[in-house]
VOGU-3710 file (C-alpha; in Angstrom, 3 decimals, decimal comma):
1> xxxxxxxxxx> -27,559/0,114/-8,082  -27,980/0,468/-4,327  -25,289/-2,452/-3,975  -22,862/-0,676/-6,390  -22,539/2,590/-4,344  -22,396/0,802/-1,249  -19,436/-0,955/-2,743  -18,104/2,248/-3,762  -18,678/3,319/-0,259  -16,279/0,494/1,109
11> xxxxxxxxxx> -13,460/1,356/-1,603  -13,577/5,186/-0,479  -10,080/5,883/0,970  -8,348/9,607/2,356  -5,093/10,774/1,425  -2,239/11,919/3,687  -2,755/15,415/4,385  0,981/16,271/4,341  3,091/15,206/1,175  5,417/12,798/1,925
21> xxxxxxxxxx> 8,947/14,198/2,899  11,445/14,399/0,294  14,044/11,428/1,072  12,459/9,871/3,375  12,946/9,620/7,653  14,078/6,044/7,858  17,591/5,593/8,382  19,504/2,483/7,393  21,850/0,412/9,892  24,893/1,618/7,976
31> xxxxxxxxxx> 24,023/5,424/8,080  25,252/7,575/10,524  24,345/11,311/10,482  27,560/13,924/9,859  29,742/10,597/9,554  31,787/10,588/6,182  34,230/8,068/7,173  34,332/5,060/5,258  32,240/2,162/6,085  34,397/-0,591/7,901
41> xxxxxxxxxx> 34,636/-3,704/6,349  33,284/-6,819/8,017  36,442/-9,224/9,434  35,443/-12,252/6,859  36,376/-14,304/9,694  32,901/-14,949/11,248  33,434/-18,958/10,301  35,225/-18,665/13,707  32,606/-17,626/15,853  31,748/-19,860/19,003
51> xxxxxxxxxx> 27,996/-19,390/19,505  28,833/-21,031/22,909  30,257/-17,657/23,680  27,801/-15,595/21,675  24,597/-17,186/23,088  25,823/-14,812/26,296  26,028/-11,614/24,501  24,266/-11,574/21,875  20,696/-11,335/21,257  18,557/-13,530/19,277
61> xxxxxxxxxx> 19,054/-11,721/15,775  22,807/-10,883/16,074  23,090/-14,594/16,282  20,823/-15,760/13,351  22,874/-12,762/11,264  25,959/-15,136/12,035  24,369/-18,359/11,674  23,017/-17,204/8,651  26,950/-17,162/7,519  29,034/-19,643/9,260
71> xxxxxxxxxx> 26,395/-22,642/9,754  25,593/-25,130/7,138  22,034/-25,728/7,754  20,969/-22,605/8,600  23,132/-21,153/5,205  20,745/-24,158/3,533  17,484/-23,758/4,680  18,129/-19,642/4,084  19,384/-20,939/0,071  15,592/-23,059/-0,194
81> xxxxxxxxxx> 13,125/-21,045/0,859  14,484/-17,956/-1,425  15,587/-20,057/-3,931  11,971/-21,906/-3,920  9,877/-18,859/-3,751  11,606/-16,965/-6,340  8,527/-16,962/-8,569  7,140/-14,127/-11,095  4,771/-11,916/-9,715  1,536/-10,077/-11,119
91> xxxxxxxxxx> 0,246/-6,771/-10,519  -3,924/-6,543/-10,512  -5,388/-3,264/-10,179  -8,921/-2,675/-9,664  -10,674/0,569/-10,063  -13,340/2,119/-6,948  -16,354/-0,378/-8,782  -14,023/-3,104/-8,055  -13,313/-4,035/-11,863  -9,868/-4,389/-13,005
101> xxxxxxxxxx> -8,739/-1,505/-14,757  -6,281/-1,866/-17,371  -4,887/1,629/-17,237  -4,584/1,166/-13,275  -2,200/-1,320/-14,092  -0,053/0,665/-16,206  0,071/2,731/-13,991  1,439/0,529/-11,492  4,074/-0,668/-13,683  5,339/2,617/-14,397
111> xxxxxxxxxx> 5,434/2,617/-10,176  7,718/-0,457/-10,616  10,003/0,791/-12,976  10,685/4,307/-11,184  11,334/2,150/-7,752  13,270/-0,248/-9,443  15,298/0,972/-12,558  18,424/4,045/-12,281  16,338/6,921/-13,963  18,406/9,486/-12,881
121> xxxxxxxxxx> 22,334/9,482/-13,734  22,903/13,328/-12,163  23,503/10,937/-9,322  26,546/9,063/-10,326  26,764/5,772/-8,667  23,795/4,229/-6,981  23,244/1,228/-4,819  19,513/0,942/-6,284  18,445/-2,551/-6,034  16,504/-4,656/-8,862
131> xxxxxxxxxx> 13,219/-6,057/-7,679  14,691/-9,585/-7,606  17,102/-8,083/-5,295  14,888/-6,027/-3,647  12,913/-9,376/-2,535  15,987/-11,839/-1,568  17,094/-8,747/0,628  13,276/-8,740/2,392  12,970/-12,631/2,048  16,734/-12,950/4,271
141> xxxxxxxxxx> 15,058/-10,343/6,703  11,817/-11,878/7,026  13,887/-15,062/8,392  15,804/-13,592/10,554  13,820/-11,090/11,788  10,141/-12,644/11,226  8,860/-9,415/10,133  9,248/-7,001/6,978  9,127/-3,327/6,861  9,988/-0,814/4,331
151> xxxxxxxxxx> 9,613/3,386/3,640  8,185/4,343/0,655  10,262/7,156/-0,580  9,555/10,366/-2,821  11,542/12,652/-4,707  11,858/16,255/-4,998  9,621/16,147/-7,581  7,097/14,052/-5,722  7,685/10,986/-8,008  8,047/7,712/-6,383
161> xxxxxxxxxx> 11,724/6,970/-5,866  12,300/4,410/-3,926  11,718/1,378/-1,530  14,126/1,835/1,430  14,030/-1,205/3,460  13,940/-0,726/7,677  15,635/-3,765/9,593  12,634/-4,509/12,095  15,420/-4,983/14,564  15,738/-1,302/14,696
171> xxxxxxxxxx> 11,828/-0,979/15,806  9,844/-0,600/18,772  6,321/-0,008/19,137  3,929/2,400/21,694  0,216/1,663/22,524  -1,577/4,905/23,684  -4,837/3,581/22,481  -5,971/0,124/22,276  -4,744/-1,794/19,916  -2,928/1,599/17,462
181> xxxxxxxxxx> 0,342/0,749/17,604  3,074/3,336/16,270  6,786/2,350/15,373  9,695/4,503/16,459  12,916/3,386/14,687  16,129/3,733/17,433  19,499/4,535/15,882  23,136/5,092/17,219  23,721/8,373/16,877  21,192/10,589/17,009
191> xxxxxxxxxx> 17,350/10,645/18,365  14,589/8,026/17,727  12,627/8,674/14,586  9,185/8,433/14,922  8,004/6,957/11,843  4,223/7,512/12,344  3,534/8,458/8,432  1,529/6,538/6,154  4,615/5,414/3,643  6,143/3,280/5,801
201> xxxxxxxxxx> 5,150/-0,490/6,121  5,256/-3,503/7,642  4,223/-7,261/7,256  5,053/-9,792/9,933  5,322/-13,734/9,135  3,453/-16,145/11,650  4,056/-14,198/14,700  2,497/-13,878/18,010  -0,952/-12,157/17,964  -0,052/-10,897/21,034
211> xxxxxxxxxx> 2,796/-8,771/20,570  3,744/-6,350/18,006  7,380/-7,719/18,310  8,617/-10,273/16,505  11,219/-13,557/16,389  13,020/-14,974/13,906  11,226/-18,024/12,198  14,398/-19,527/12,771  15,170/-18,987/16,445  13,991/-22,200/17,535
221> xxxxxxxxxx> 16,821/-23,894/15,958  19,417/-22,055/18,060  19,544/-23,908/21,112  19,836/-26,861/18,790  22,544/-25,790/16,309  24,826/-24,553/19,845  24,439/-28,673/21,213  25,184/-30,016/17,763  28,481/-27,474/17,526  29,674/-28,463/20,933
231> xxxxxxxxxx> 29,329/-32,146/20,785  30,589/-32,306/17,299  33,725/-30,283/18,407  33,938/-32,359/21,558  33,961/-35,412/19,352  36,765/-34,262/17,410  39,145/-33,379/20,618  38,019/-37,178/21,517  38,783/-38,509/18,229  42,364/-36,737/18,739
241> xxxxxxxxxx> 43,046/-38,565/21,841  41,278/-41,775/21,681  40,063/-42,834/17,578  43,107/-42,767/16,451  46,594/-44,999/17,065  48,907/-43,231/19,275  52,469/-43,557/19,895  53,196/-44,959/23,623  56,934/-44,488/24,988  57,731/-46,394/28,234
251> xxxxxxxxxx> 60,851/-45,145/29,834  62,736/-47,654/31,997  63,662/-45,729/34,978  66,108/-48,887/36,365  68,200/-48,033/32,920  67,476/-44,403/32,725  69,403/-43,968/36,499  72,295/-46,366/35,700  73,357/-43,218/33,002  72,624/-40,512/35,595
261> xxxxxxxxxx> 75,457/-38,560/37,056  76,312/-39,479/41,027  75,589/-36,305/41,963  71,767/-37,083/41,024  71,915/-40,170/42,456  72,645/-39,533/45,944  69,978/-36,631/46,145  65,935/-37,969/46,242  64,994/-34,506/44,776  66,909/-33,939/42,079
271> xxxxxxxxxx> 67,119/-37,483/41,372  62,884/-36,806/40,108  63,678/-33,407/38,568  66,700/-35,168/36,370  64,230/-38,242/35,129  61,363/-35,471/34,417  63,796/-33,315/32,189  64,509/-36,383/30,605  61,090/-37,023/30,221  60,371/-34,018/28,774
281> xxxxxxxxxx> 63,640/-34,376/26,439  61,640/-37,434/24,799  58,643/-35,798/24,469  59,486/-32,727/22,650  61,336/-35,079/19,804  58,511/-37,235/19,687  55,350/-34,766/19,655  56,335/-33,225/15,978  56,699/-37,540/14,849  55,059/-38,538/11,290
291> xxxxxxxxxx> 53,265/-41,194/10,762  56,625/-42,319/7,990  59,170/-41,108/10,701  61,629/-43,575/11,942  62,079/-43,783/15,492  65,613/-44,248/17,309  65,846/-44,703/20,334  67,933/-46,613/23,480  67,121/-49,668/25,589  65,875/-47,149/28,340
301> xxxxxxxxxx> 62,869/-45,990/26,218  59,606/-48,856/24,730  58,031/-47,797/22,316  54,368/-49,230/21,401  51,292/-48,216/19,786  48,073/-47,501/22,009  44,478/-48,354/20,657  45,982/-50,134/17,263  43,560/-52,934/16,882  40,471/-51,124/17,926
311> xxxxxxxxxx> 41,013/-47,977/16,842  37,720/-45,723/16,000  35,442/-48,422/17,411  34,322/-47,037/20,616  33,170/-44,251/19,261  29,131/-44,758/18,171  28,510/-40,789/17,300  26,219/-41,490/14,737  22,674/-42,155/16,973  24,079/-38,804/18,922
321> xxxxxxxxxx> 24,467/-36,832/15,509  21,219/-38,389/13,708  18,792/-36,795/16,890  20,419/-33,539/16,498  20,167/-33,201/12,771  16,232/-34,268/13,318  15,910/-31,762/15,822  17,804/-29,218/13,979  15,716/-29,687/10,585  12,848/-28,901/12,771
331> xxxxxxxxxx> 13,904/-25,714/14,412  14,552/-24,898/10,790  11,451/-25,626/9,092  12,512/-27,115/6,504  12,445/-31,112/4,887  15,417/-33,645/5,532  15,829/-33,827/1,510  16,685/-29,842/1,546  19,433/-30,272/3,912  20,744/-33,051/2,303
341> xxxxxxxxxx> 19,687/-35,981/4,224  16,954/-37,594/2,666  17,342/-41,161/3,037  14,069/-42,418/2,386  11,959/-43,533/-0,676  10,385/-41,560/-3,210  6,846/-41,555/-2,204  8,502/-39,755/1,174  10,733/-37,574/-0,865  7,649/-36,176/-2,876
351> xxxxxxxxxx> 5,858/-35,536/0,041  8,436/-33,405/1,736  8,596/-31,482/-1,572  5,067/-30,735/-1,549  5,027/-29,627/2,004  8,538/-27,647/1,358  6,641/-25,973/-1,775  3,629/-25,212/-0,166  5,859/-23,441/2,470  7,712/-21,671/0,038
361> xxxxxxxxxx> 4,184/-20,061/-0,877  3,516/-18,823/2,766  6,153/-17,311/2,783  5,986/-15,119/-0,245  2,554/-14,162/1,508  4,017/-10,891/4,024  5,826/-10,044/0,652  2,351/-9,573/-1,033  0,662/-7,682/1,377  3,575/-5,236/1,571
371> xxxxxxxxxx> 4,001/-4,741/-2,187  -0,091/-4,378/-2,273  0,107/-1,439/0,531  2,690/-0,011/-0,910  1,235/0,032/-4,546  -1,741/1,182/-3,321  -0,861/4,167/-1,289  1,517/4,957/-4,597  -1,601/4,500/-7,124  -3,901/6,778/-4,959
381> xxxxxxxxxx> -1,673/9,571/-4,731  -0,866/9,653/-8,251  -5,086/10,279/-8,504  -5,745/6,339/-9,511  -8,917/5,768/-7,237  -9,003/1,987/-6,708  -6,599/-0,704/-5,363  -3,374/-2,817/-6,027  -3,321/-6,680/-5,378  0,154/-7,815/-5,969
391> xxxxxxxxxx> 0,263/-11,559/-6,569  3,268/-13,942/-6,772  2,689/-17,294/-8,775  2,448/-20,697/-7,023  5,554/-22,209/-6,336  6,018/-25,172/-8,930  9,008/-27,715/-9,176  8,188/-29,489/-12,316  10,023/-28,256/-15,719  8,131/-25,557/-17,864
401> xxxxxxxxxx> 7,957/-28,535/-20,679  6,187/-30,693/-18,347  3,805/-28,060/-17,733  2,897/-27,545/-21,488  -0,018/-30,285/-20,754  -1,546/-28,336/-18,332  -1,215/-25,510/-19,593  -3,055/-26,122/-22,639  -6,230/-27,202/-20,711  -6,100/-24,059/-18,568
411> xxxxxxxxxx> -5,812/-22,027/-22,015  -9,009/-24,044/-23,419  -10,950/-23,342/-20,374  -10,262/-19,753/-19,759  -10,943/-19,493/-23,591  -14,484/-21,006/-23,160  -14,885/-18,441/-20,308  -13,829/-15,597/-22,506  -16,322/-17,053/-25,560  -19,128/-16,773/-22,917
421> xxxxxxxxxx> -18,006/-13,406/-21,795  -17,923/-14,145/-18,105  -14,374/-12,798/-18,049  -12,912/-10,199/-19,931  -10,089/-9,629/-22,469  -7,473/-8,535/-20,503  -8,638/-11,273/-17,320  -7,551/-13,756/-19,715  -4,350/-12,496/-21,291  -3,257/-11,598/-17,982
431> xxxxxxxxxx> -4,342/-15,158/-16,359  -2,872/-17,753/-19,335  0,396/-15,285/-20,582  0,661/-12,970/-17,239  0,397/-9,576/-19,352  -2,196/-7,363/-20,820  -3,970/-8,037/-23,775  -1,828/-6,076/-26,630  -2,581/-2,650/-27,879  -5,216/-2,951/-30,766
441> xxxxxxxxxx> -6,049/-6,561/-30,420  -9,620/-7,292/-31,594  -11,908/-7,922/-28,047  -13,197/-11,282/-27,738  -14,993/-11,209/-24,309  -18,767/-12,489/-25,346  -18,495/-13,106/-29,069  -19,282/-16,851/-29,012  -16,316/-17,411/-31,021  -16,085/-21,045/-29,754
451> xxxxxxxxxx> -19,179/-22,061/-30,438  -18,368/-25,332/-32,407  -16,936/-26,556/-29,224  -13,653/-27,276/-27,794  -10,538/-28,231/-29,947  -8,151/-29,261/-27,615  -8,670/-32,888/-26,352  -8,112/-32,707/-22,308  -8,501/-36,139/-21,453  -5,691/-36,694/-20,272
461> xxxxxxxxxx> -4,078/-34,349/-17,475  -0,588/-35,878/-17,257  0,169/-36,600/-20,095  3,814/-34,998/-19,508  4,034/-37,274/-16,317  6,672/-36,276/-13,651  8,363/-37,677/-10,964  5,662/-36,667/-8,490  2,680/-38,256/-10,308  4,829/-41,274/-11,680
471> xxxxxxxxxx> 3,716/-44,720/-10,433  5,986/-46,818/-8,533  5,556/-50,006/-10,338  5,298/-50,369/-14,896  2,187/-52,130/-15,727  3,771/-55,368/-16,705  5,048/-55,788/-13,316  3,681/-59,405/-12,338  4,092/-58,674/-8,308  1,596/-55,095/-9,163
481> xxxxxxxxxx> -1,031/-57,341/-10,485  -1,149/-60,564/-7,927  -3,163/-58,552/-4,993  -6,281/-58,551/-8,496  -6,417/-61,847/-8,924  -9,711/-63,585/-8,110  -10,706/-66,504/-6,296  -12,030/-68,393/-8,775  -8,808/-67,108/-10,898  -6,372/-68,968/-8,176
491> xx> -8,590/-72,003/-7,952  -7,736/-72,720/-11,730
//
């Protein structure tokens, strides 16, 4: 009993003593107060961007914002880690005895749904993002910004409303006492807002313990990505010039004089200005020359071809471009095969996608803890006394059918749990079909109801084999069976 209340002790929590203000305080980075202009549009034309030129101006996250557009690999390794850790998530409440509660969780649904859903058309049109949106929009943030934060947001009639999401860009952070840092958020046009209030929220992703700032988990790449741009725009001015055949023309100056006027002639000066205009005469009717073009031309002029033979051979740019990729993937975090250049076997290939995946479920981790804050704070002020853990599932590449197998076994043991009573009813529904037990469904938890032992036979655990467990050689294979044979076996 003693243990129980000094559990309860831990779980005690106090309130805000102000309600939280109507709207909000954040402001967005497109909001600008007294402004009813129309937002500009962007150019569309940021493909053209020289980061050469940038990396003097701009800061760190301006440049990963344009990356994030107008470079391949960074545009790919962006795609895989939202792509990969779009997962479904689950919502566990537990109530101040640290039990799960089942109305707790109801509760925090009905959170989900007013954040997430249009409940109130008096508004007209309204930019209210989905969940699914809600978390690309945090996950492209977290990556370029290596840090989360968002305002929880109340209507006038105190209801939860919404989940504004702050660029971390836009924050900076005083220390009057050791170690309590408070965010002010700067804006263009009017004051900084100082957003010490307990709805707003932030989670940061493998940053310095040092620093309340953050960088972008990407910003090691940039250095990188500006060397590869250069060299691979150097190589094409090269490739102008030097791969490819070019058209020579010799002009015969002992011809080209014998047709100039006397006047020329007899004067050294304009004797060179006459032979450059002629010069130049050539080379304007020969610069706009097809490949199919016929060329006409007089005994003064020899025409040839320069680098025919040879053409494209001098230039070895793959070693060059192969060491920056490497060093690009790195600055990237991300595996070769994700980019698109995975060259290697399959035992290799399965191994990047188990580090990749494993990734993918770190980084879904600030996500959690920001959700869980946030559907706390929103439970207790409603008058739920308890906590929110908000849980996304695993990362997992192989096909739901493949997963049957497994699946089955996981449903037999949580089953046996549930005969035994060490879990409950709603532990298990939520654990094997991610849900609450239904309304009126008979409880289970304790009955023995399995007592003549399990049903489901479970010795085999990949039995739906996939490409990550497959072997590399079939059974039959003779060369998979000659490193088994025995001494005595060869002797024979």
């Amino acid at each position: 009993m003693a243990s129980k209340n000094l559990l309860s002790s831990f779980l005690e929590f106090v309130l805000p003593k102000k309600k939280a203000s109507t709207g909000g305080k954040t402001y967005t980075n497109t909001f600008k107060p007294g402004d009813s202009e129309t937002l500009s549009l962007p150019e569309y034309q940021q493909y053209l961007d020289d980061i050469q030129e940038d990396r003097l101006s701009d800061n760190e996250f301006e440049l990963i914002d344009k990356l994030f557009i107008n470079d391949p690999d960074c545009s790919a390794a962006l795609n895989a880690y939202l792509t990969l850790s779009d997962t479904s998530y689950q919502m566990l409440v537990y109530n101040k005895d640290n039990e799960l509660d089942r109305e707790g969780i109801k509760l925090a649904e009905g959170i989900m749904t007013s954040l997430f859903s249009i409940n109130d058309y008096t508004l007209n049109y309204q930019m209210k993002p989905s969940f699914r949106e809600f978390k690309d929009a945090q996950g492209w943030l977290q990556l370029a910004r290596g840090a989360i934060g968002a305002e929880l947001v109340y209507d006038k009639a105190m209801r939860p409303y919404e989940l504004r999401i702050v660029d971390m860009a836009t924050i900076k952070y005083t220390e009057k006492k050791v170690g309590q840092f408070k965010p002010i958020q700067t804006t263009d046009n009017s004051d900084d807002i100082d957003l010490d209030i307990p709805t707003f929220f932030t989670a940061r992703f493998r940053q310095s313990p040092t620093t309340p700032y953050s960088h972008s988990h990407f910003a090691a790449a940039i250095n990188t990505i500006a060397a590869r741009m250069k060299i691979i725009n150097d190589l094409y001015r090269i490739m102008n010039y030097t791969g490819y055949p070019r058209i020579a023309v010799s002009v015969v100056e002992e011809i080209l004089l014998k047709n100039a006027p006397k006047a020329v002639l007899s004067d050294d000066s304009k004797k060179i200005e006459w032979i450059n205009a002629r010069m130049n005469e050539i080379t304007s009717k020969l610069i706009s020359l097809q490949p199919t073009s016929p060329i006409v031309h007089t005994d003064s002029a020899v025409v040839s071809i320069l680098n025919e033979k040879m053409s494209g051979v001098s230039l070895q740019v793959s070693e060059i471009i192969e060491c920056l990729n490497a060093q690009n993937q790195a600055g990237l975090k991300v595996v070769a095969t994700v980019l698109g250049r995975g060259t290697a076997g399959v035992n290799t290939a399965s191994t990047e996608t188990i580090i990749f995946s494993k990734s993918a479920d770190a980084f879904n981790r600030p996500m959690e803890d920001l959700m869980s804050r946030v559907l706390t704070l929103a439970l207790r002020i409603a008058g739920f006394e308890g906590y929110c853990e908000f849980r996304f599932e695993p990362v997992e590449l192989r096909p739901a059918l493949e997963l049957e197998n497994q699946k089955t076994m996981l449903q037999t043991r949580m089953l046996t749990q549930l005969s035994y009573g060490l879990i409950t009813d709603d532990e298990y529904h939520l654990r094997v079909n991610g849900e609450l037990a239904a309304e009126g469904a008979k409880p289970l938890s304790g009955t023995n109801f399995l007592s003549g032992g399990q049903t489901v036979d479970t010795s085999d655990p990949n039995a739906n084999r996939s490409s990550l467990n497959r072997e590399l050689t079939p059974d039959n294979e003779t060369s998979s069976k000659s490193n088994s044979v025995q001494p005595d076996e060869k002797s024979s």
